[in-house]
N, C-alpha and C positions, 0 to 999 in steps of 0.2 A: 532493555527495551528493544523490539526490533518491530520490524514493520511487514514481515513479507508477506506479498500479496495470498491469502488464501483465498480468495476469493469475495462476491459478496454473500454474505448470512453467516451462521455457526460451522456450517458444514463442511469438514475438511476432504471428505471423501472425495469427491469429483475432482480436486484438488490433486490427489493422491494415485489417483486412478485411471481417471479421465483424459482424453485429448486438453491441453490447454488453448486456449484463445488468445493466442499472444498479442490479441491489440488493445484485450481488453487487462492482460495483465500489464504490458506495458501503462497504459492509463493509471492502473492502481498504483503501480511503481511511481507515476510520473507526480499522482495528486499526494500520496503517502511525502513523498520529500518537498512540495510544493508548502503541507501543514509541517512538517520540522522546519524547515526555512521561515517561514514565520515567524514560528513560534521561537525559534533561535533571535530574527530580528527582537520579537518583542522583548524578550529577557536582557540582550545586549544594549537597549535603548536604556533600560532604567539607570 
């Protein structure tokens, strides 16, 4: 499983092609490891 930001929706082109919006990947980077953290806490808890 990996998490890299493609963007938001299906669509990898813009992605691919396009200038990035580095603040808005950063964010995606930031909330993508913010829901593994969790989700690691909640497994570790049981």
């Amino acid at each position: 499983m990996t998490f890299e930001p493609l963007g938001p929706g299906g669509d990898p082109y813009p992605a691919m092609y396009g200038k990035p919006d580095k603040p808005k990947l950063d964010a995606l980077v930031f909330s993508s490891i913010r829901y593994f953290r969790e989700c690691e806490e909640m497994v570790m808890a049981d």
